[in-house]
Structure formats: structure tokens, C-alpha cells
Residue frames as qw, qx, qy, qz and C-alpha x, y, z in Angstrom:
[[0.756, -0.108, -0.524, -0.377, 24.85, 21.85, -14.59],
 [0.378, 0.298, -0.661, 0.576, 26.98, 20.77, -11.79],
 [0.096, -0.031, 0.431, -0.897, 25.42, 23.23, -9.35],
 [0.535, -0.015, -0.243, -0.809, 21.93, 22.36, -10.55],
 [0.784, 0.059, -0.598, -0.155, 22.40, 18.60, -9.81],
 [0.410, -0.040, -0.717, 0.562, 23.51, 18.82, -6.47],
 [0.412, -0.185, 0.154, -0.879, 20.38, 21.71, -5.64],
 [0.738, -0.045, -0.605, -0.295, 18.54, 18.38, -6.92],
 [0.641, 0.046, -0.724, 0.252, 20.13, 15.92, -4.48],
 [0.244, -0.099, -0.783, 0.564, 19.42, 17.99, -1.88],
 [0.569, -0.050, -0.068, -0.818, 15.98, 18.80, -2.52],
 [0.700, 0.007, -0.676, -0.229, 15.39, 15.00, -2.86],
 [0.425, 0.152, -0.727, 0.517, 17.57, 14.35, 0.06],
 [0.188, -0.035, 0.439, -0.878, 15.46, 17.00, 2.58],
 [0.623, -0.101, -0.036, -0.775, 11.86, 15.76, 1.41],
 [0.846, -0.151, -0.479, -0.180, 12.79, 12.00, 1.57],
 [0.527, -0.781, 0.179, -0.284, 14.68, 12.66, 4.92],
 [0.943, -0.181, 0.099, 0.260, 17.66, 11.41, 3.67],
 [0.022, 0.886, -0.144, -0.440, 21.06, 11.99, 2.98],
 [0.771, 0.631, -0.025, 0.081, 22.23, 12.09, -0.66],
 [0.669, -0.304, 0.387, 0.557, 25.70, 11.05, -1.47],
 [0.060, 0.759, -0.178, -0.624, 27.44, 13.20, -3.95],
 [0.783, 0.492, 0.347, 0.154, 27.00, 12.63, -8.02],
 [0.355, -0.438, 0.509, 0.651, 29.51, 13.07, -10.55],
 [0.575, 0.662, 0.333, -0.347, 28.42, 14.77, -13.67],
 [0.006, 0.625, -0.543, -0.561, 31.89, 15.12, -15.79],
 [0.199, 0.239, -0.803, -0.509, 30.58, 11.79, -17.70],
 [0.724, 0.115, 0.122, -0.669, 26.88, 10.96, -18.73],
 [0.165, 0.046, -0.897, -0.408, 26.34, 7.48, -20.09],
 [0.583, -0.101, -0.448, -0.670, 23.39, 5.97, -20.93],
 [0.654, -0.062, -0.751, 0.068, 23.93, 3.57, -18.25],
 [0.228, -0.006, -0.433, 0.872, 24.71, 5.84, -15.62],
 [0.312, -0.081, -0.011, -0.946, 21.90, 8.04, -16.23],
 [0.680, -0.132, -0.652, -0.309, 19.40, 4.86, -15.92],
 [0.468, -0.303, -0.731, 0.393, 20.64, 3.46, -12.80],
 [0.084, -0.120, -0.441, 0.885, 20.15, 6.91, -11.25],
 [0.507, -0.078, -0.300, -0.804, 16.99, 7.52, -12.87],
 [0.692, -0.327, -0.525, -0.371, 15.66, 4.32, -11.51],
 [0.408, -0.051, -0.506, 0.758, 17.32, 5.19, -8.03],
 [0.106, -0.006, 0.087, -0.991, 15.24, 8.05, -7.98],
 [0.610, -0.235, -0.644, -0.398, 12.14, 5.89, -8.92],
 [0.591, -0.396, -0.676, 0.190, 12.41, 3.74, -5.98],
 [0.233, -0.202, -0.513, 0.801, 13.08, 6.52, -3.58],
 [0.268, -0.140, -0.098, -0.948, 9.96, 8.52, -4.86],
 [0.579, -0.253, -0.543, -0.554, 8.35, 5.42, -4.59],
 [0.488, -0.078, -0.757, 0.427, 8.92, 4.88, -1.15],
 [0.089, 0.072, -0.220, 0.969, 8.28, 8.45, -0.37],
 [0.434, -0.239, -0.244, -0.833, 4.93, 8.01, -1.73],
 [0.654, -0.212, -0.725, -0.032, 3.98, 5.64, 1.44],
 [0.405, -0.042, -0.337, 0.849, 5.24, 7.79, 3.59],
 [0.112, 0.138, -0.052, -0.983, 4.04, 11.47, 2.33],
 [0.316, 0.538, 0.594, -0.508, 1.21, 12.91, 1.88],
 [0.475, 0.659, 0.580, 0.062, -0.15, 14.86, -1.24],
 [0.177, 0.954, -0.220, 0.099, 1.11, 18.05, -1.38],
 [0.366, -0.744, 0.515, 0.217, 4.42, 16.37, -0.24],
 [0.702, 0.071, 0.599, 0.378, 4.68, 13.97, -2.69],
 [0.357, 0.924, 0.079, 0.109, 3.40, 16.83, -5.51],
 [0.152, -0.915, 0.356, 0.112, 6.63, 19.05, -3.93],
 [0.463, -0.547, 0.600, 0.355, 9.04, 16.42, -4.42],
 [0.598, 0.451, 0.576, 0.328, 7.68, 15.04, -8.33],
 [0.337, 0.930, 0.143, 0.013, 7.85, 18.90, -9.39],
 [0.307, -0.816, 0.429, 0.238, 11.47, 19.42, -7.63],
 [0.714, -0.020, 0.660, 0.232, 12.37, 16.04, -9.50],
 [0.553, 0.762, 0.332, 0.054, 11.04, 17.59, -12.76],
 [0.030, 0.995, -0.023, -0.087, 12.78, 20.94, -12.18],
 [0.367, -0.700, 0.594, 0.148, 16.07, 19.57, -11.26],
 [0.783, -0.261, 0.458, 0.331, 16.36, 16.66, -13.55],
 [0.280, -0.480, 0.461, 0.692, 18.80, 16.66, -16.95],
 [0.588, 0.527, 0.137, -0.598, 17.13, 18.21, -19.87],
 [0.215, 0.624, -0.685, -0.306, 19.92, 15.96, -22.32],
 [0.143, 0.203, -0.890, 0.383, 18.55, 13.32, -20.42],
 [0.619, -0.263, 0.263, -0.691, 14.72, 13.56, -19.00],
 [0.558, -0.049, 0.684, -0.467, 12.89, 11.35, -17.36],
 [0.029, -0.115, -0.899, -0.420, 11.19, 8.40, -19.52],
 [0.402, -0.248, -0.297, -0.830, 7.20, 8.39, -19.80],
 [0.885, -0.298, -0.357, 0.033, 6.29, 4.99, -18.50],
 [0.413, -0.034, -0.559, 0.718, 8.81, 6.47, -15.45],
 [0.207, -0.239, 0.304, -0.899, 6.80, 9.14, -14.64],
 [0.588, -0.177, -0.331, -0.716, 3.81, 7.05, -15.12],
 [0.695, -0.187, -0.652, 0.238, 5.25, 4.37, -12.81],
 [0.199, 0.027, -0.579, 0.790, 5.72, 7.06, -10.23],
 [0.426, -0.102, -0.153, -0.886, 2.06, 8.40, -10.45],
 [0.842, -0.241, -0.378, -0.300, 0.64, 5.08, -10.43],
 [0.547, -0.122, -0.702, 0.439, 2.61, 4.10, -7.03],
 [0.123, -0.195, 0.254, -0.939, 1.01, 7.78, -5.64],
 [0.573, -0.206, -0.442, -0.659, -2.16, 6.65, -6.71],
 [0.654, -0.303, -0.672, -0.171, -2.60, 3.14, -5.72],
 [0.326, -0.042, -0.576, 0.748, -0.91, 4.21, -2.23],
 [0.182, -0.078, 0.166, -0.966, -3.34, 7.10, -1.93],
 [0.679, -0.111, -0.478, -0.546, -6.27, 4.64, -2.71],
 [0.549, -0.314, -0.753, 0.184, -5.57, 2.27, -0.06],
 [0.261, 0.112, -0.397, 0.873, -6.00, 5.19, 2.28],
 [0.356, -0.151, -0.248, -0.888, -8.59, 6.13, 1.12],
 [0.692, -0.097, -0.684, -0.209, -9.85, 2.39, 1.58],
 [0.543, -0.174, -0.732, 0.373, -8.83, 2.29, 4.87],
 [0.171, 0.029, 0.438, -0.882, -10.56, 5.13, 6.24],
 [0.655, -0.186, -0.287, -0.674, -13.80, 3.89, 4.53],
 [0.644, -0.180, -0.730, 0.140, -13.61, 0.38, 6.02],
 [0.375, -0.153, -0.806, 0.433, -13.30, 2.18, 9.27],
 [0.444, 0.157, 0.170, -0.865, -16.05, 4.59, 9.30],
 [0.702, -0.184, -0.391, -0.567, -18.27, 1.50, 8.14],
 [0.674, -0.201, -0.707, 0.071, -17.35, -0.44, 10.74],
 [0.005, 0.003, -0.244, 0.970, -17.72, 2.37, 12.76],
 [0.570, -0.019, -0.310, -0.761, -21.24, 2.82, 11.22],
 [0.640, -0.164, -0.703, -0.262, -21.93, -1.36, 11.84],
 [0.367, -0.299, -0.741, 0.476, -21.43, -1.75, 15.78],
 [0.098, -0.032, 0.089, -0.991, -23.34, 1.37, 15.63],
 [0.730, -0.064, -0.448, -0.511, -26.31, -0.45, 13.62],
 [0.703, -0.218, -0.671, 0.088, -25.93, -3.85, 15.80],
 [0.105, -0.150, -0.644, 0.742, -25.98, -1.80, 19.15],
 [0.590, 0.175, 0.135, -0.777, -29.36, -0.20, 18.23],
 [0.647, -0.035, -0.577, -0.497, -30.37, -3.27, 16.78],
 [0.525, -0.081, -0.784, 0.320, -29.69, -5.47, 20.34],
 [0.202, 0.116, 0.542, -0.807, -31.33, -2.77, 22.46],
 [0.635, 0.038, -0.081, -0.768, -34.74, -3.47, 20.50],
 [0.488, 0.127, -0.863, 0.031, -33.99, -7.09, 21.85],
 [0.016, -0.159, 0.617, -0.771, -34.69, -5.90, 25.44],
 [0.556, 0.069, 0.074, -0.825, -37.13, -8.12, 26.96],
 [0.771, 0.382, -0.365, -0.356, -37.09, -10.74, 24.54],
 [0.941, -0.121, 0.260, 0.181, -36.76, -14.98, 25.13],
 [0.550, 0.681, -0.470, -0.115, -33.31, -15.51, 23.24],
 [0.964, -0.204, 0.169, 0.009, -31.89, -18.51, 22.64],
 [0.355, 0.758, -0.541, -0.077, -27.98, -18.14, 21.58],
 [0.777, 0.325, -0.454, 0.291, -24.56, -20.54, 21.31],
 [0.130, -0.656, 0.495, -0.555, -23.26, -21.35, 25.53],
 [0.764, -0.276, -0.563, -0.154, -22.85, -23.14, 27.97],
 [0.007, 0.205, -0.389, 0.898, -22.57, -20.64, 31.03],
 [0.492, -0.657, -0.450, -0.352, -25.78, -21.00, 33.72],
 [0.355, -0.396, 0.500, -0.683, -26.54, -19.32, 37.15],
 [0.571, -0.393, -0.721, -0.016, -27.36, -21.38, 39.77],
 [0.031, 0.371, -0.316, 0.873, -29.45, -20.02, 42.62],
 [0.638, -0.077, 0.334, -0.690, -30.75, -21.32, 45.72],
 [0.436, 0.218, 0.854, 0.180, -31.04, -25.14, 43.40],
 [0.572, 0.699, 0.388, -0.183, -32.02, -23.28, 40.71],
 [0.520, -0.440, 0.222, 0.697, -30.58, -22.81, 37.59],
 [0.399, 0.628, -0.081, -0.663, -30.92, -20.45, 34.42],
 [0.725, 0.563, 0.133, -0.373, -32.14, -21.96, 31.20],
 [0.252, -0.512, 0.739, 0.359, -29.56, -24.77, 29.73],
 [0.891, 0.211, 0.296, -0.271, -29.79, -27.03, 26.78],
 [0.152, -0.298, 0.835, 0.436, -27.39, -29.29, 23.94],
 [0.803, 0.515, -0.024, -0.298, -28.98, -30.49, 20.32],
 [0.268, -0.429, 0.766, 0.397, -27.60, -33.35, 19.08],
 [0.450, 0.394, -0.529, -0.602, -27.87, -34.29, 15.13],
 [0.697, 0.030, -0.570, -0.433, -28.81, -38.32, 16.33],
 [0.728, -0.628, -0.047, -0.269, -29.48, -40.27, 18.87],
 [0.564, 0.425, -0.563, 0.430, -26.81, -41.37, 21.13],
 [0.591, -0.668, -0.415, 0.182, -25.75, -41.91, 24.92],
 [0.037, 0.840, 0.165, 0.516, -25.26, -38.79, 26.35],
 [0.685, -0.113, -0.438, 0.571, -22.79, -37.29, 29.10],
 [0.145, -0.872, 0.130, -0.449, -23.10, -33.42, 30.93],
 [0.651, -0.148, -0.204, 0.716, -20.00, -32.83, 33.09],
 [0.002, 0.952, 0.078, 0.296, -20.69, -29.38, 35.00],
 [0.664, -0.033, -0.274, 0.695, -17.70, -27.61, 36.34],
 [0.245, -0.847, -0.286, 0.375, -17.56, -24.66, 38.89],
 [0.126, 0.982, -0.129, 0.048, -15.86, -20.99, 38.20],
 [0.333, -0.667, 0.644, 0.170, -12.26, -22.48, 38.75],
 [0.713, 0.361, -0.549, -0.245, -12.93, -25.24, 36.09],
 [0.037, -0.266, 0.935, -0.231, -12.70, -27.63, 38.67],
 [0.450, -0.109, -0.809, -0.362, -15.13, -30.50, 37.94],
 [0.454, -0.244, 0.251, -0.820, -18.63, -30.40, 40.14],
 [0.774, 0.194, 0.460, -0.390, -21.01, -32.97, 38.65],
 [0.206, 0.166, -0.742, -0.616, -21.19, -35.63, 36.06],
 [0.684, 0.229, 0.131, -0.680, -24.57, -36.67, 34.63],
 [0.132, 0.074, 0.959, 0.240, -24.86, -40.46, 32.95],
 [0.536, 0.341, 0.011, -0.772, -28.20, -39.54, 30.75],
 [0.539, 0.100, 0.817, 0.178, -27.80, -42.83, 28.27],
 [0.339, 0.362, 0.656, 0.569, -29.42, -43.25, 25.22],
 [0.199, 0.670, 0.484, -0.527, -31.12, -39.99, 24.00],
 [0.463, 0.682, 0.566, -0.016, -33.05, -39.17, 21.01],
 [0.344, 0.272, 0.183, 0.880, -31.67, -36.67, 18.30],
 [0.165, -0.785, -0.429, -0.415, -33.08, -33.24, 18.84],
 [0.090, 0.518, -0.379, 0.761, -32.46, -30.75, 21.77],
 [0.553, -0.353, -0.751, 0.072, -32.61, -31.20, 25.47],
 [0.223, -0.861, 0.308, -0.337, -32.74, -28.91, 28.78],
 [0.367, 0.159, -0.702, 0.590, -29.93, -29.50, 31.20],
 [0.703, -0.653, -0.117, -0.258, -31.48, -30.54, 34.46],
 [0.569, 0.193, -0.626, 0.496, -29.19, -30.33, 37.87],
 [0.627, -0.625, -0.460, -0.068, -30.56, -30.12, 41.18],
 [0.056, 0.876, -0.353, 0.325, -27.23, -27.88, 42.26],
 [0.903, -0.379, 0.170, -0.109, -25.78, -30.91, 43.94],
 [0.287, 0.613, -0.730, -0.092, -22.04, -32.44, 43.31],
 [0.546, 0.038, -0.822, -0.154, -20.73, -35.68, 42.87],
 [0.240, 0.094, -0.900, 0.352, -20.85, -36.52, 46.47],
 [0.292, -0.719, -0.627, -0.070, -24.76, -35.26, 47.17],
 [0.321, -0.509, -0.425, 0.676, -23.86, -31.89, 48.43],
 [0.277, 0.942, 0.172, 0.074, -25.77, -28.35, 47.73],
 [0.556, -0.023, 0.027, 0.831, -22.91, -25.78, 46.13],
 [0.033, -0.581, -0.450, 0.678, -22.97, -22.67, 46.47],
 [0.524, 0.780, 0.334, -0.077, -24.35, -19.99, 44.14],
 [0.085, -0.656, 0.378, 0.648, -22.88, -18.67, 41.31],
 [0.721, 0.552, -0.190, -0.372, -21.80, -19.73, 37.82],
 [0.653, -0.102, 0.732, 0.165, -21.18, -23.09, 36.27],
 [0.430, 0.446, -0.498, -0.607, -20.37, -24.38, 32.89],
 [0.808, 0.023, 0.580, -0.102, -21.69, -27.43, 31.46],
 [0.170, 0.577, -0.687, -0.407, -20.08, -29.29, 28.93],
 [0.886, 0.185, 0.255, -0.340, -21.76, -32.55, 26.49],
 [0.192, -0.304, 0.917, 0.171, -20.23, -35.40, 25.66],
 [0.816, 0.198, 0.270, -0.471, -22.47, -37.52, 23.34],
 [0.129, -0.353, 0.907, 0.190, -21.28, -41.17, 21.65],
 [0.803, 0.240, -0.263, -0.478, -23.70, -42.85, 18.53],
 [0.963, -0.022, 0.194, -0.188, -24.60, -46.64, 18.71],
 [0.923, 0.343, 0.025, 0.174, -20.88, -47.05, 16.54],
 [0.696, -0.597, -0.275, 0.290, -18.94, -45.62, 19.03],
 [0.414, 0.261, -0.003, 0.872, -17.49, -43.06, 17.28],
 [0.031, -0.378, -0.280, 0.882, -18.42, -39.06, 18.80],
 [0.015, 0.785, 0.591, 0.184, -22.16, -37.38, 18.09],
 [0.295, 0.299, -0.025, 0.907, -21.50, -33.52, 17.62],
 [0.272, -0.755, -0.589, 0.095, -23.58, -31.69, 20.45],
 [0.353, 0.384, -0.146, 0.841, -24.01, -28.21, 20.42],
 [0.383, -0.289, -0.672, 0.564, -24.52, -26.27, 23.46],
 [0.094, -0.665, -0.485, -0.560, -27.35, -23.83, 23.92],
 [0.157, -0.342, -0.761, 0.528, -28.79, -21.08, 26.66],
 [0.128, -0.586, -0.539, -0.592, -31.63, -19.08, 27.01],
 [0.334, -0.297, -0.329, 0.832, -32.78, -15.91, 28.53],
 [0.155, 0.910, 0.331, 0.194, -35.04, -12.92, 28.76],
 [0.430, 0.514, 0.047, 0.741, -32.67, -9.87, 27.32],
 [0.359, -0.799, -0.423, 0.232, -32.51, -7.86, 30.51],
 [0.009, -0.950, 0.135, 0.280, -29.93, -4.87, 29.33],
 [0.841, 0.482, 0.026, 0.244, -27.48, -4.46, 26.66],
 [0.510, -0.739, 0.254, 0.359, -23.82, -3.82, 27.42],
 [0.550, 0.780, -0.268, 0.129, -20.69, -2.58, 25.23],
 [0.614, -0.707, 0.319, 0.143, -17.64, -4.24, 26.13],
 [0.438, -0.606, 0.416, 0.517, -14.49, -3.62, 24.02],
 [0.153, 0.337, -0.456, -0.809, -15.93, -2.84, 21.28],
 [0.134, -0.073, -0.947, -0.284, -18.66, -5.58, 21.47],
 [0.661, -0.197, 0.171, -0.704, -22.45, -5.51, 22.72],
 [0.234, -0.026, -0.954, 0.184, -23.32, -8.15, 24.32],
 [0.673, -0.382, -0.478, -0.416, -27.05, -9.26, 25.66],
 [0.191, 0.219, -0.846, 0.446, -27.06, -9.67, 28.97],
 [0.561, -0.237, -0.713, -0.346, -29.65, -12.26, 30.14],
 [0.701, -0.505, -0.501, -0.050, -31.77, -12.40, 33.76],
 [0.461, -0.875, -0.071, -0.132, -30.72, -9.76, 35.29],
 [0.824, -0.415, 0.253, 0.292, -27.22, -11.41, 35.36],
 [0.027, 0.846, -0.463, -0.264, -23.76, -9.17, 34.65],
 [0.293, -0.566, 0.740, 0.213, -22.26, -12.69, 33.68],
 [0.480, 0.407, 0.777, -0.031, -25.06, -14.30, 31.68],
 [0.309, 0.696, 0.000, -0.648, -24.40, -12.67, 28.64],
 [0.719, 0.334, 0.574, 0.205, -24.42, -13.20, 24.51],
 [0.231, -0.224, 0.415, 0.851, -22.64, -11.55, 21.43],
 [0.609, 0.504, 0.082, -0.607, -24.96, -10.64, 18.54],
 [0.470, 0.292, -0.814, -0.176, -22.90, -13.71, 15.84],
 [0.124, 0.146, -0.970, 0.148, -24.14, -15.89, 19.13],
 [0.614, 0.183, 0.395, -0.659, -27.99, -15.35, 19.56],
 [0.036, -0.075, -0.906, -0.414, -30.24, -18.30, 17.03],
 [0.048, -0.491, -0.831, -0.258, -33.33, -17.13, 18.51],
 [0.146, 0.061, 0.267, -0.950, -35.49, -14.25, 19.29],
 [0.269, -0.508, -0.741, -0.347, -38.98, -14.64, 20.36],
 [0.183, -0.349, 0.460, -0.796, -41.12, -13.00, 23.19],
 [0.138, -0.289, 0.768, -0.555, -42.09, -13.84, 26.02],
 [0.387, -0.393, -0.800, -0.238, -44.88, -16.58, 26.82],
 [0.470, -0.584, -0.087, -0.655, -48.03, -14.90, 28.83],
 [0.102, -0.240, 0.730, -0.631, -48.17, -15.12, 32.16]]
């Protein structure tokens, strides 16, 4: 029996890639034979997180083969080791679906954003080109009336312009700016953010959300994301969680 228990230990030992400390078999007790028995539990159940299928199979049959027939295994043991294969093998399972559907979705939402191409959209930003005193399609919606602040700031975040607008009316506005800073001078081109500041009649903060808008001029993938990119412009661009509108174009 001796020899049979130690073939065990190191059948266990080689498939869970450990190494087994020698067992004494000259006296069985009911106590003994437990702790190891649930020793052997936890290490099968570890294994099964580990191993695959046909390795876990190899090491639950070697377990069988090798363990003491005066002695076996309990039922609700084996059945605890099975169900830790299982549930283990299920989340796998789970986690390759999840990523072959999300595999499957940026698939869907990249063919759905190229049949955008073209198209007014109006999304969540507050990114505009300016070119020449012109700039691309801003706006801010606020939920009631209130006086109203825009603070644009160049590509270094270094404050450009501030706007004093006063009282204005709930509802959505465009951002007008003549490309000019504080002191009356033209800047140069590129890209500005604008940021709204809006304060209700009881001086507490009016929530204003920021808006632009764009005809869909090509659709770009960028780390795993598509993105809308708007006038022609590599930096004027929108996720597909940040578009709110799609419409086409007004006739010429």
C-alpha cells in the first residue's frame, strides 16, 4: 500500500507542479485520512484554474486510481471537485464569448459610423477649428435662463478669450468669436476649446452642456475606438456614445 501511496503523491505532485512531502501510512485514522483527503481537494481545486481538460481529467482519474480503497473518497468530495472544474471551465467559456461579442460590436458600430459619412452631426464637445476668423460649428444648452460666461482657451490651455454674454434664455446657443483675444488681437489658426460657465437669477450654478457640430467627413479607428471625424479636420472628431444628432445636410 505503501508503494502505491507514494506512486500517488507523485502523480499529484508532477501534474500540480509541485512537490509532495512524504506520507506515512503505518496508522490510518479517521482524522488523518480527512485532513489529507481535503488537502487533496484544495490542491485539485486549484489545479482546476490552472489546467485544462484533459489535464484536469488525468489528474481526477490518477486521484481515483491511487487513492485508499479502506478509505475512498466521499461523494459530495468528488462532487465538490467536479463542480470547481465546471464552474472554472464555464467562466472560460464566458470569457471567450464576451470577447468575440465585443469583437462582433466595434465591428457593428464601425459599419454603422461609416453610413454616417456626409451627415450634419451634432455630438457632446467643446473642441472648434478656427480658420482665417472662422470657426467650426460651437454651441452650450442650458436647462434655464441665466447669465452666461464662454472662456476659450488655446492648445496649451492657456486662456485666449473671455465672453460676458449676460442674461440668456434656457435653450441652446452657437458660440460666436471673431478669433480675437482678450487684448483685440487675431490668433493664429488652429484649435481652441471653449468652456461655459452659466449662474441662475439665485446665484447658485445653471448646468450647461457643451455641444459641436459637423458634416462626417471620414471615419477613423483609434485604439480600439471609431471616431467621426468632422470637416475635413484630423482633430475635430466624435466617439459613437458622443454623437445626439444625425441629420443631412441642408440644400445648397
Amino acid at each position: 500500500m505503501s508503494t502505491a501511496v507514494s506512486q500517488a503523491s507523485q502523480a499529484l505532485s508532477s501534474l500540480l507542479g509541485t512537490t509532495s512531502s512524504s506520507t506515512s501510512t503505518n496508522a490510518t485514522t479517521p482524522s488523518s485520512s480527512t485532513q489529507n483527503t481535503s488537502k487533496t481537494t484544495s490542491s485539485a481545486s486549484a489545479a482546476a484554474s490552472k489546467l485544462g481538460m484533459n489535464d484536469f481529467l488525468t489528474l481526477f482519474t490518477t486521484q481515483l486510481q491511487y487513492q485508499d480503497p479502506t478509505n475512498p473518497m466521499e461523494s459530495y468530495e468528488l462532487a465538490s471537485q467536479l463542480a470547481s472544474f465546471s464552474s472554472v471551465e464555464q467562466l472560460t467559456n464566458l470569457n471567450s464569448s464576451i470577447k468575440d461579442i465585443q469583437s462582433y460590436l466595434t465591428s457593428l458600430v464601425s459599419t454603422q459610423m461609416v453610413s454616417m459619412m456626409g451627415k450634419e452631426v451634432v455630438g457632446s464637445g467643446n473642441t472648434m477649428e478656427l480658420q482665417d476668423g472662422e470657426i467650426s460649428s460651437g454651441s452650450y444648452q442650458i436647462g434655464s435662463a441665466a447669465k452666461v460666461t464662454v472662456s476659450i482657451y488655446d492648445e496649451n490651455g492657456s486662456l485666449v478669450r473671455t465672453q460676458s454674454l449676460g442674461q440668456q434664455s434656457a435653450g441652446t446657443h452657437a458660440i460666436s468669436w471673431d478669433g480675437r483675444n482678450n487684448a483685440g488681437t487675431k490668433v493664429s489658426n488652429g484649435n481652441y476649446t471653449f468652456k461655459v460657465e452659466a449662474v441662475g437669477s439665485d446665484g447658485n450654478a445653471v448646468s450647461a452642456q457643451t455641444k459641436v457640430q459637423g458634416t462626417v467627413s471620414s471615419v477613423r479607428m483609434e485604439n480600439g475606438t471609431s471616431y467621426l471625424l468632422l470637416n475635413g479636420s484630423d482633430s475635430l472628431k466624435l466617439s459613437a456614445t458622443d454623437v445626439l444628432e444625425v441629420s443631412y445636410p441642408e440644400a445648397a
